[in-house]
PASEBA-1860 file (N, C-alpha, C; in nm, 3 decimals):
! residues 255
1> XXXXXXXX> -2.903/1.937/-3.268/-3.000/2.043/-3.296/-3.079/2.072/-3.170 ~ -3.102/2.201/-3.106/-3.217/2.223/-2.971/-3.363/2.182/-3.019 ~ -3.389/2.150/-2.930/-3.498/2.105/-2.892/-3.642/2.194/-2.890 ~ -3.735/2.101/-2.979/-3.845/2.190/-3.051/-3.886/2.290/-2.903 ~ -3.847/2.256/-2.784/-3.934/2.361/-2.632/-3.844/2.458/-2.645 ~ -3.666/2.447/-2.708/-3.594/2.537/-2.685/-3.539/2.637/-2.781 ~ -3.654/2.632/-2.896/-3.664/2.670/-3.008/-3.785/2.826/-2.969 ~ -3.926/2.703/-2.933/-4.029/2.768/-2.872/-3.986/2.877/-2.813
9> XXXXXXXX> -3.919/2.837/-2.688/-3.843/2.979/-2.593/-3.778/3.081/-2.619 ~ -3.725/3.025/-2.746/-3.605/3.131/-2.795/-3.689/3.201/-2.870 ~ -3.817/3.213/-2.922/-3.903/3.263/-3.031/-4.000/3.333/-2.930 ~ -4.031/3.251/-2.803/-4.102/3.359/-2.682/-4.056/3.485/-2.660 ~ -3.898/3.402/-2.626/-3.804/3.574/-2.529/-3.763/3.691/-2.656 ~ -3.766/3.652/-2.798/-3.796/3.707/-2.897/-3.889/3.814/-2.867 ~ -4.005/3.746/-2.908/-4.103/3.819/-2.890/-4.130/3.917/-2.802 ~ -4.064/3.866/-2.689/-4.114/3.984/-2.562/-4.006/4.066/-2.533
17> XXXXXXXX> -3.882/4.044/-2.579/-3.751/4.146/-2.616/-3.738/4.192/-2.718 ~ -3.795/4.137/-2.835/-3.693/4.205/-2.947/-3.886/4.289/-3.029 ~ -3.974/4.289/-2.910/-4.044/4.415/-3.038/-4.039/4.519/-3.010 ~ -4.092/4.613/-3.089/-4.078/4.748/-3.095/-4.084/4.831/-2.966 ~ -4.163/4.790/-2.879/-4.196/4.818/-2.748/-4.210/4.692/-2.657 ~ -4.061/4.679/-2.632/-4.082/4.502/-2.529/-4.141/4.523/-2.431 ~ -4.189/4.388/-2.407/-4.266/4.399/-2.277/-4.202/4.287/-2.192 ~ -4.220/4.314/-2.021/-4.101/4.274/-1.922/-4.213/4.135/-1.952
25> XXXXXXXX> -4.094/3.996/-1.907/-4.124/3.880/-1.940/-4.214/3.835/-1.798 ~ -4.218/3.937/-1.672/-4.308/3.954/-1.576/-4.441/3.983/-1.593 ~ -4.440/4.092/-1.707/-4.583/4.121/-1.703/-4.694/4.018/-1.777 ~ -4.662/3.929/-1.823/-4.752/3.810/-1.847/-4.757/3.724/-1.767 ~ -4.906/3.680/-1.737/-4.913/3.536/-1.695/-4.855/3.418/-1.699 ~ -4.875/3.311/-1.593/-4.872/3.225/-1.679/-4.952/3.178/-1.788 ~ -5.092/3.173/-1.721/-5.177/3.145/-1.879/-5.157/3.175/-2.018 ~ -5.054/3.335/-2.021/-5.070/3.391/-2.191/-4.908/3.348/-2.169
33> XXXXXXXX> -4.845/3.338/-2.135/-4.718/3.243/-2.152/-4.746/3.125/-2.217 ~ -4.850/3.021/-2.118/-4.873/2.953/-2.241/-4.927/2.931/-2.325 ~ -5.006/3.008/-2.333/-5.112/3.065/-2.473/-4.981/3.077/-2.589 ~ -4.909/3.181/-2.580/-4.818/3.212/-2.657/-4.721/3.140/-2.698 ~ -4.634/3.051/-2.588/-4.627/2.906/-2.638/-4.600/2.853/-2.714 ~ -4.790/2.818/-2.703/-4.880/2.708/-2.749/-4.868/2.752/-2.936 ~ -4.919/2.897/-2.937/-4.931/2.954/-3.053/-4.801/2.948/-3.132 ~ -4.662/2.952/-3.061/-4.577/2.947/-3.131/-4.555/2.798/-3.189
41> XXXXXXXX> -4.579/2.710/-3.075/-4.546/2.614/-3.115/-4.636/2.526/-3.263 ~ -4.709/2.550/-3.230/-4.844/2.502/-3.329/-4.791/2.577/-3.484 ~ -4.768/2.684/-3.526/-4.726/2.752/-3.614/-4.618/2.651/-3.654 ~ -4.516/2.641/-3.594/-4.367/2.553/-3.593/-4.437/2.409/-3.648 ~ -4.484/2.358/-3.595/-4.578/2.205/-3.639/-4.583/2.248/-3.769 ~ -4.727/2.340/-3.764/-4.759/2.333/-3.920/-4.668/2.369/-4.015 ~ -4.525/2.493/-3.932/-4.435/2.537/-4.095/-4.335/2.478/-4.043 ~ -4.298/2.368/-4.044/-4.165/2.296/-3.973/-4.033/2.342/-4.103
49> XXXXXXXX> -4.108/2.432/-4.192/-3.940/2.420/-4.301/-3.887/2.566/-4.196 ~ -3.960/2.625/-4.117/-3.894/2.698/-4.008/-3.814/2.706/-3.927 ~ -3.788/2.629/-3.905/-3.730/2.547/-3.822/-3.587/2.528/-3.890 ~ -3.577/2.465/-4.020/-3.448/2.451/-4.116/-3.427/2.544/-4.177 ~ -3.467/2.678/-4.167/-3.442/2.794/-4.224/-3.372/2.874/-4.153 ~ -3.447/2.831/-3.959/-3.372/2.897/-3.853/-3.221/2.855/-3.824 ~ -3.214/2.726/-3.829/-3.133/2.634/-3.847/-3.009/2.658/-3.899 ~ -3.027/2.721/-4.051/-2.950/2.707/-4.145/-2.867/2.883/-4.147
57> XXXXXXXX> -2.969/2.962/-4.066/-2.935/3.109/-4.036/-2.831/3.103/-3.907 ~ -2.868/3.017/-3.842/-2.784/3.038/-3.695/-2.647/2.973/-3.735 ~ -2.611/2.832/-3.859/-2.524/2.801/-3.859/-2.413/2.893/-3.968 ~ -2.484/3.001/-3.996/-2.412/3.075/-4.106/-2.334/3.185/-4.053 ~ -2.458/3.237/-3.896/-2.404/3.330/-3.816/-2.302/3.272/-3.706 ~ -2.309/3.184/-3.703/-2.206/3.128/-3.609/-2.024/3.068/-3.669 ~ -2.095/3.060/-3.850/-1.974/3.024/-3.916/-1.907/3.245/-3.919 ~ -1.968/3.305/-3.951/-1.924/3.403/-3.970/-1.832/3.450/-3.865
65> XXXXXXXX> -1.947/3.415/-3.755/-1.855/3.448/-3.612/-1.780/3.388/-3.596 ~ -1.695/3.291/-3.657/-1.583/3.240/-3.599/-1.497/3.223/-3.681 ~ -1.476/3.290/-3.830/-1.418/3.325/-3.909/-1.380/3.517/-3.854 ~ -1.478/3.556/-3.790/-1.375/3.716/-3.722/-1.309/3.678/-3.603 ~ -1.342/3.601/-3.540/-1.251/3.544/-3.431/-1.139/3.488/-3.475 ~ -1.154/3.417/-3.529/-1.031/3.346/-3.623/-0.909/3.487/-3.709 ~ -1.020/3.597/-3.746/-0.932/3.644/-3.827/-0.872/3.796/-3.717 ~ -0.906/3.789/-3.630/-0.892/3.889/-3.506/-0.733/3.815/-3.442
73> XXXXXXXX> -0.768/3.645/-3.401/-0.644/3.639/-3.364/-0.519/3.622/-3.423 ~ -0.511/3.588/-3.526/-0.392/3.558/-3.665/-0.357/3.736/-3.674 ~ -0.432/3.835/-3.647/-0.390/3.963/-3.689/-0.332/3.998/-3.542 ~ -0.356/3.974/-3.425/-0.316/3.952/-3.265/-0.185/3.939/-3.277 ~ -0.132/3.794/-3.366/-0.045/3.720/-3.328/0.058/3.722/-3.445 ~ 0.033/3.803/-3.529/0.077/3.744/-3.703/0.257/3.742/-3.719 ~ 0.283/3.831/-3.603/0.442/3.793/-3.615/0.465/3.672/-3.549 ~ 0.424/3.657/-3.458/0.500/3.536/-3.444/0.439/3.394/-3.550
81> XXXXXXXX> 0.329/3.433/-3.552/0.238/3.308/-3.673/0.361/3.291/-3.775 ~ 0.370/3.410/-3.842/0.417/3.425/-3.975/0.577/3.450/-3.973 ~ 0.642/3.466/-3.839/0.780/3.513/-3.897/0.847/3.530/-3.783 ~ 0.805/3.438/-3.706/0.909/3.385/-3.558/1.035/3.332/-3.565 ~ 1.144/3.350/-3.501/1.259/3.359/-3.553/1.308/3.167/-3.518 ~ 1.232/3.125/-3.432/1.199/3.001/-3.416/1.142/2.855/-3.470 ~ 1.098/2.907/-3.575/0.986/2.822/-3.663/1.041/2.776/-3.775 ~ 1.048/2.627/-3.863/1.097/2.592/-3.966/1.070/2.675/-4.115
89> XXXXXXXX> 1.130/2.727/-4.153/1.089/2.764/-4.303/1.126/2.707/-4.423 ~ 1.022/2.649/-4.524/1.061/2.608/-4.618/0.982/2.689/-4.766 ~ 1.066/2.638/-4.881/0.994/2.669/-4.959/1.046/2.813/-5.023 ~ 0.955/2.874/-5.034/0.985/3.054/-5.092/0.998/3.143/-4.981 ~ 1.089/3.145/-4.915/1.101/3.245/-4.802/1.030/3.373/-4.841 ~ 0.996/3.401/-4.963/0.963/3.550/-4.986/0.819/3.542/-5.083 ~ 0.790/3.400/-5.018/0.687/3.363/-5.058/0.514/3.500/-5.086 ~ 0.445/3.487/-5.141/0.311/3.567/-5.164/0.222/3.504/-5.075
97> XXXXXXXX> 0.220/3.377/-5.039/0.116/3.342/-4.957/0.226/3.243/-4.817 ~ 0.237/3.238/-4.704/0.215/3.190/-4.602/0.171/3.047/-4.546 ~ 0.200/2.947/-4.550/0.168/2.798/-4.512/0.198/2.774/-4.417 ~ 0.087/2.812/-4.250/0.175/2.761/-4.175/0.102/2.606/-4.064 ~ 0.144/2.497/-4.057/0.108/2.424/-4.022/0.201/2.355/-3.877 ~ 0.076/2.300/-3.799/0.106/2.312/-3.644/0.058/2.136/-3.668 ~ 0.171/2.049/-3.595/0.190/1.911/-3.634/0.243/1.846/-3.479 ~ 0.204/1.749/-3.468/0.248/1.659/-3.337/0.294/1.498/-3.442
105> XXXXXXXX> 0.382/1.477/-3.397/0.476/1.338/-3.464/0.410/1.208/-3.383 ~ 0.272/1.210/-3.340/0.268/1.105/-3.309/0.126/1.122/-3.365 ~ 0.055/1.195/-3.480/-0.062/1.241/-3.523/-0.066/1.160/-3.626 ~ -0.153/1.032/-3.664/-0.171/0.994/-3.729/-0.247/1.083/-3.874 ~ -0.316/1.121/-3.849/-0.369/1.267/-3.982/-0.244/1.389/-4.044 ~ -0.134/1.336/-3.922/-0.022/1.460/-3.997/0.057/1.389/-4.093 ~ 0.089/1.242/-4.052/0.152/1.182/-4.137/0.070/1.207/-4.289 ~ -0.052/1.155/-4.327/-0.073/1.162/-4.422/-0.129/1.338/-4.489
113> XXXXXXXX> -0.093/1.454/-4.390/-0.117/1.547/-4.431/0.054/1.600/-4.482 ~ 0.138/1.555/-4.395/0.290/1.560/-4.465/0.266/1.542/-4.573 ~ 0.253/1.418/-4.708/0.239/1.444/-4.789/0.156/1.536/-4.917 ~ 0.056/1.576/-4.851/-0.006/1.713/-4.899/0.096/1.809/-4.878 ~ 0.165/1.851/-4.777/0.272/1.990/-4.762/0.376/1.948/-4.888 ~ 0.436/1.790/-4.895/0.487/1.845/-5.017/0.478/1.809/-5.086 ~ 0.372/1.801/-5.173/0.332/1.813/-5.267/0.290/1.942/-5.346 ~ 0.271/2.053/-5.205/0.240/2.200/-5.208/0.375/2.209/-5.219
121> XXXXXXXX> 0.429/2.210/-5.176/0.576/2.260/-5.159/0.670/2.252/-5.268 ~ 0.632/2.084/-5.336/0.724/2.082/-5.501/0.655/2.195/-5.573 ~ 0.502/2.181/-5.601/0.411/2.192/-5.738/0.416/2.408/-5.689 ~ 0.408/2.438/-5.581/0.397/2.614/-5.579/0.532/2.663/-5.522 ~ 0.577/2.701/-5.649/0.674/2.764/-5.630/0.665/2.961/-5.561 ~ 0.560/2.985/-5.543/0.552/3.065/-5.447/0.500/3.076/-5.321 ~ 0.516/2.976/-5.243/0.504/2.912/-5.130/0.578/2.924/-5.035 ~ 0.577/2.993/-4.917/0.630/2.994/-4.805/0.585/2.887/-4.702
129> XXXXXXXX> 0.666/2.815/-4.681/0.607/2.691/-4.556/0.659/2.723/-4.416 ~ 0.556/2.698/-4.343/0.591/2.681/-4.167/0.559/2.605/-4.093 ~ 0.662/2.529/-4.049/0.608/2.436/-3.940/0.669/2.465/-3.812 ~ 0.509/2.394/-3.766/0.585/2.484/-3.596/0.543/2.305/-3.534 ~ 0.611/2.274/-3.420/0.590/2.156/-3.350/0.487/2.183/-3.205 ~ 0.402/2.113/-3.246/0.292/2.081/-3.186/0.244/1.984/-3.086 ~ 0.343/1.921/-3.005/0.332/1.816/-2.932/0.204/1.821/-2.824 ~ 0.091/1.750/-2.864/-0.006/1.774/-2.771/-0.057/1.632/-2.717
137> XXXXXXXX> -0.027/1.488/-2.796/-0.070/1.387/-2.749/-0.028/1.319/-2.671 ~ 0.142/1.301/-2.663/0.191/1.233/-2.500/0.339/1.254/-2.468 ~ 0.388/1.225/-2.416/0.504/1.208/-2.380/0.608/1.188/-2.479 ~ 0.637/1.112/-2.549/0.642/1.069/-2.672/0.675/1.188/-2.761 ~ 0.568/1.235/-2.747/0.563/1.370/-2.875/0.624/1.473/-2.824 ~ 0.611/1.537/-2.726/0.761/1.583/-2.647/0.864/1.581/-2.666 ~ 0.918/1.438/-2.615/1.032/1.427/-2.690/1.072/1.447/-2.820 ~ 0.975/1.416/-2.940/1.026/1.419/-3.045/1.044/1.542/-3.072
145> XXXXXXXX> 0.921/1.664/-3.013/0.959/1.763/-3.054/1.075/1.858/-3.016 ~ 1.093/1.781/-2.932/1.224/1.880/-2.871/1.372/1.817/-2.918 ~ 1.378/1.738/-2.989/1.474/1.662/-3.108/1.458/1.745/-3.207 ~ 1.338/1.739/-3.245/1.307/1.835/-3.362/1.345/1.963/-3.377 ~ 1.283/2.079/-3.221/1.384/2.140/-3.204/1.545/2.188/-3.247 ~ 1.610/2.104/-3.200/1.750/2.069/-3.184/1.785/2.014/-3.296 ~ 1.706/1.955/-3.413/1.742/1.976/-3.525/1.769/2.110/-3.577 ~ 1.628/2.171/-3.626/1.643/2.291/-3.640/1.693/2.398/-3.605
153> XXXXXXXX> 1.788/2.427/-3.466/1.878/2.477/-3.415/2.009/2.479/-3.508 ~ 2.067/2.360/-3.562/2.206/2.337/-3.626/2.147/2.307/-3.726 ~ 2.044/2.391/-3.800/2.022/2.364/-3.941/1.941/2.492/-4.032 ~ 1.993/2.568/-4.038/1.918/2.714/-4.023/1.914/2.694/-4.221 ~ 1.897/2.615/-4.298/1.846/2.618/-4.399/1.696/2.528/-4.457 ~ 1.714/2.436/-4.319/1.613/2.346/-4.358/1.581/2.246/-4.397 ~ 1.705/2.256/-4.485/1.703/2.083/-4.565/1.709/1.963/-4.501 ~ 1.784/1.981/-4.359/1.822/1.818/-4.328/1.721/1.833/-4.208
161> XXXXXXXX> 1.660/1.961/-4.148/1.496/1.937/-4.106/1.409/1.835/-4.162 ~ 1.411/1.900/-4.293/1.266/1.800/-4.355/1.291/1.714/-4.372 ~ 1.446/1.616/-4.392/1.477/1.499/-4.412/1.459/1.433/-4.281 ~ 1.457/1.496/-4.197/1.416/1.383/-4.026/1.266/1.418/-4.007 ~ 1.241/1.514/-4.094/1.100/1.509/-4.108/1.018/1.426/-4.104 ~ 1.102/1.389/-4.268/1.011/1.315/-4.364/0.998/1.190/-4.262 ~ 1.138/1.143/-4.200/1.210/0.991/-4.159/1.120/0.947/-4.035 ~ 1.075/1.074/-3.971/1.001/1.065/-3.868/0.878/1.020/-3.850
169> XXXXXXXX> 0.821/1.139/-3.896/0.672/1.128/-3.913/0.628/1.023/-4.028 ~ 0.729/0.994/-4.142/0.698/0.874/-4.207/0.672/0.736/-4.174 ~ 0.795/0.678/-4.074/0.792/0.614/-3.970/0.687/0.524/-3.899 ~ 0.689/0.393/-3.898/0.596/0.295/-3.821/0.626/0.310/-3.700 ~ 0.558/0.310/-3.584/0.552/0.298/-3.426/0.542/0.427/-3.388 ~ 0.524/0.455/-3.249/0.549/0.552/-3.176/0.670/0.625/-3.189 ~ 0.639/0.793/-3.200/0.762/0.855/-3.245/0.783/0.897/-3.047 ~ 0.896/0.904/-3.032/0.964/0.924/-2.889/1.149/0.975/-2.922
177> XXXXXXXX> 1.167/1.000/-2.806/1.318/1.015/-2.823/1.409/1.011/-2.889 ~ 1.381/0.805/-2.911/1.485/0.718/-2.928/1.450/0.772/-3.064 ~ 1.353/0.713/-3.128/1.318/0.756/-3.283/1.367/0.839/-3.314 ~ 1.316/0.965/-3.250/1.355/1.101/-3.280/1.539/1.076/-3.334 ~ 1.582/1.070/-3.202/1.721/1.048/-3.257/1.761/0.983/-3.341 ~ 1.730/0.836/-3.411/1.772/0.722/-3.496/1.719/0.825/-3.616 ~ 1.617/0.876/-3.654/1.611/1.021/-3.767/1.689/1.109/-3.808 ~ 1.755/1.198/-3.695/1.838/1.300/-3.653/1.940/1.184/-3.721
185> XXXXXXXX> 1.991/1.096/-3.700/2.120/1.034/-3.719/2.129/0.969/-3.878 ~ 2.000/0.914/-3.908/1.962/0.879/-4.062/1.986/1.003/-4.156 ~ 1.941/1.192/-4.084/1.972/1.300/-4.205/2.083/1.324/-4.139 ~ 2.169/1.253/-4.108/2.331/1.340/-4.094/2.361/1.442/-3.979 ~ 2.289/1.459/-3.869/2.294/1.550/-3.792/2.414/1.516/-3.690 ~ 2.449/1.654/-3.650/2.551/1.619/-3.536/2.485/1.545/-3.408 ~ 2.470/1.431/-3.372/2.431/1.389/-3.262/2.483/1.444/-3.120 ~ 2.596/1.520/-3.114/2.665/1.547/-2.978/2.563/1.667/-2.985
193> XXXXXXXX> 2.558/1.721/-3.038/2.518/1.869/-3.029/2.337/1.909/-3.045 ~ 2.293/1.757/-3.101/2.162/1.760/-3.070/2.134/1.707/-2.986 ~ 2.190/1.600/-2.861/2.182/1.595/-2.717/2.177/1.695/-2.627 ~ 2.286/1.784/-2.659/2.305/1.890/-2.574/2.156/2.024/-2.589 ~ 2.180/2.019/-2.728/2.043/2.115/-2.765/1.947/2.082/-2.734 ~ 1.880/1.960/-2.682/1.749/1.922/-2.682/1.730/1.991/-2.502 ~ 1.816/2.005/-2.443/1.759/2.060/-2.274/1.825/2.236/-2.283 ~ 1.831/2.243/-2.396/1.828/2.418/-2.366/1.739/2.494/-2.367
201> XXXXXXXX> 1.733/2.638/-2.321/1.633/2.728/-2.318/1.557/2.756/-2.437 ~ 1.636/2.741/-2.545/1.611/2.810/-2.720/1.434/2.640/-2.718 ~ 1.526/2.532/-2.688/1.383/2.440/-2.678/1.287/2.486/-2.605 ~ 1.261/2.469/-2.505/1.185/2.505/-2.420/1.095/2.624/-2.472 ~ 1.167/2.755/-2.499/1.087/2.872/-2.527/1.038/2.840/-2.684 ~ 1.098/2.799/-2.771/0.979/2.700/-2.874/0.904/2.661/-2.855 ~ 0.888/2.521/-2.775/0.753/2.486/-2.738/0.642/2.566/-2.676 ~ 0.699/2.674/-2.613/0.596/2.693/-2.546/0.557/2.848/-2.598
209> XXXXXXXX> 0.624/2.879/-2.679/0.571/2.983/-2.755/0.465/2.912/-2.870 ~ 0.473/2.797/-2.956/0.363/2.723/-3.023/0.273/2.690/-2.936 ~ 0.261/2.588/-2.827/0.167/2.593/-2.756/0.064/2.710/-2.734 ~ 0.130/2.798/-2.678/0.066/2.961/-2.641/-0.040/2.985/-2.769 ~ 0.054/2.991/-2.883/-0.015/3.043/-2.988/-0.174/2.956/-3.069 ~ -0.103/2.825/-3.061/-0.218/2.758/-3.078/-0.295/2.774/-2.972 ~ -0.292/2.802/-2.854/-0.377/2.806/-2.741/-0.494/2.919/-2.780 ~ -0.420/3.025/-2.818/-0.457/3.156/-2.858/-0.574/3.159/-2.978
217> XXXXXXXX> -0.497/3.078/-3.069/-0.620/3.042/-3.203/-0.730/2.954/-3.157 ~ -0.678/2.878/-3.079/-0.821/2.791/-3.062/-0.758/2.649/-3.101 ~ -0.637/2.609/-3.130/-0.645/2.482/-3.168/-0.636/2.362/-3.129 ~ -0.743/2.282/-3.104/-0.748/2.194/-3.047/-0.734/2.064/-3.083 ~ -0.641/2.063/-3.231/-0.621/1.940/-3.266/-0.507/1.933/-3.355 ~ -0.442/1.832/-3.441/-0.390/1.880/-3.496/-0.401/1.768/-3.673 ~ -0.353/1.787/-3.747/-0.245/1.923/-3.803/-0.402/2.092/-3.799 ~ -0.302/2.165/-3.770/-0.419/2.268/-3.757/-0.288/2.350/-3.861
225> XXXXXXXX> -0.367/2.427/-3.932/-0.302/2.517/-4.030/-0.400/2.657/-4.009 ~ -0.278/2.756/-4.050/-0.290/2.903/-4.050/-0.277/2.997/-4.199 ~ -0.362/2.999/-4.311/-0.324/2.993/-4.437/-0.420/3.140/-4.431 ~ -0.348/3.274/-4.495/-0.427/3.384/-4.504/-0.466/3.432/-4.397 ~ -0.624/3.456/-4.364/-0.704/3.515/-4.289/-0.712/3.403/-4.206 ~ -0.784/3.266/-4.257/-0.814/3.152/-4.185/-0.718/3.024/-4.134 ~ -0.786/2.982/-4.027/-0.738/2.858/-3.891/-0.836/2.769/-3.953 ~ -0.756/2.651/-4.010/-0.815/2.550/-4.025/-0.762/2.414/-3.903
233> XXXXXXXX> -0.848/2.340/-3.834/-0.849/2.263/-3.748/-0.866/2.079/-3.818 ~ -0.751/1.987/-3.838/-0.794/1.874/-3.920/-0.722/1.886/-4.040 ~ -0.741/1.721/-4.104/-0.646/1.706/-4.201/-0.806/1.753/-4.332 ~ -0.746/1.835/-4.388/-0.889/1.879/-4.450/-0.808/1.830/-4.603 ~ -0.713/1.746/-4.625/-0.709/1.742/-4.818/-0.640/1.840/-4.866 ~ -0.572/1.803/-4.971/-0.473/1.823/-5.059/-0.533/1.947/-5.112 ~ -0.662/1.922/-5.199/-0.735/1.981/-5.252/-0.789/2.119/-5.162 ~ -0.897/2.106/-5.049/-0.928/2.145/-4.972/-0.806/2.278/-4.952
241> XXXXXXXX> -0.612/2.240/-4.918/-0.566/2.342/-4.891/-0.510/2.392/-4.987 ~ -0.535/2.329/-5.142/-0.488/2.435/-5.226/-0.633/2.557/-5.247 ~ -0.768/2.544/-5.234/-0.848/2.595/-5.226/-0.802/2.695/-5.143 ~ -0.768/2.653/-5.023/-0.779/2.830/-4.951/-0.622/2.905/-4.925 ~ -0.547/2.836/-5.022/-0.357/2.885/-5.077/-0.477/2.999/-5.141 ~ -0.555/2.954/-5.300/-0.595/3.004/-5.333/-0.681/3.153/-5.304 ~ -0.767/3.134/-5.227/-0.835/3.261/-5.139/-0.737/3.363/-5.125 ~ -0.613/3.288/-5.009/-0.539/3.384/-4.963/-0.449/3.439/-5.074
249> XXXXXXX> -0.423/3.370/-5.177/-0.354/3.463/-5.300/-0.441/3.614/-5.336 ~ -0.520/3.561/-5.343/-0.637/3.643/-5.430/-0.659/3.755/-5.321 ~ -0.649/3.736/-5.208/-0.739/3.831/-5.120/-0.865/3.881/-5.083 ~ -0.965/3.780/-5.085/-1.099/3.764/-5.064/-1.117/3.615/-5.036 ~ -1.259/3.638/-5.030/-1.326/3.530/-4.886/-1.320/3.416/-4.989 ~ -1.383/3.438/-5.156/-1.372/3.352/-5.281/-1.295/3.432/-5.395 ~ -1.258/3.364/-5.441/-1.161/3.372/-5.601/-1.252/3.296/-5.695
END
């Protein structure tokens, strides 16, 4: 929270900008500078619920503002968000609402947000899912995603995706390469051909078209999801993302 002097100030330069006829922050003294202050501050003492009123206004305007930012860049970006020819799809391809979630395999919060996706994924049958690979924590996750990749390359339905999915990100230890592959090989995948796929261009311009995009939204963590209008950042609950499935069905801010 700022600081009761930087509260004061902000209620000074108020004053001497925002009245009817401002006056330059030159043409006062110092003395009625701090006269004025003084006066503000003393007021603030005695009505300190001012303070949590100001408080509670700035965090509403700042939530607003970053719900049009949020909803400025998803409308920026929405083809590739929503329907990149690159990106896993599961679920209702012709889904009413949009699920799209941005995941790194070495994210301890994705593992247990995997099971929220399907659980969305059995129970709404009008559900479109997206996962895009998100490798942001090390080396490691790199690799996996570019396995992952190269899954999804020789698997254009999905199914044996989510089964190295599941194998992956379910998985005890560090996900890397080797993992990656011992997955790939647990759902049946061609191993020759997901060696070869993992150093092609089709990888490469994946990653770095998700990167970009999350760069673009703002996301700085992960699992970060793209549901409707709103960028959610964090494993926010089962609950939490059927709440805003919900919103975005409905088409308003509440349902």
């Amino acid at each position: 929270m700022p600081s009761l002097r930087l509260i004061v100030s902000a209620l000074f330069a108020l004053a001497v900008f925002g009245a009817a006829k401002p006056a330059s922050a030159d043409s006062f003294s110092n003395a009625q500078r701090s006269d004025i202050e003084a006066i503000v501050r003393n007021y603030l003492v005695t009505h300190p619920e001012v303070l949590e009123e100001a408080m509670t206004e700035l965090s509403k305007r700042q939530t607003a503002a970053e719900a049009q930012k949020h909803e400025a860049a998803i409308t920026q970006h929405a083809d590739a968000i929503f329907n990149s020819p690159r990106q896993v799809v599961l679920g209702n391809k012709d889904g009413d609402v949009t699920f799209v979630e941005f995941f790194d395999y070495n994210c301890g919060y994705c593992k247990r947000a995997m099971v929220d996706m399907l659980d969305l994924l059995k129970n709404d049958p009008k559900l479109k899912v997206v996962l895009k690979e998100f490798p942001v924590l090390s080396q490691g996750s790199i690799e996996a995603a570019q396995v992952a990749v190269a899954v999804r390359m020789q698997d254009p339905t999905g199914k044996k995706y989510l089964d190295f999915h599941q194998r992956l990100l379910g998985s005890r230890g560090p996900a890397d390469k080797a993992h990656a592959l011992a997955a790939a090989k647990e759902a049946g995948l061609d191993m020759a051909k997901i060696e070869k796929d993992m150093s092609s261009p089709e990888v490469r311009a994946t990653l770095e078209e998700n990167l970009k995009l999350a760069d673009a939204m703002g996301m700085n963590g992960t699992p970060s999801y793209v549901i409707g209008k709103e960028i959610l950042i964090g494993a926010v609950g089962l609950e939490g993302l059927k709440e805003k499935i919900a919103v975005a069905r409905c088409g308003k801010t509440t349902c």
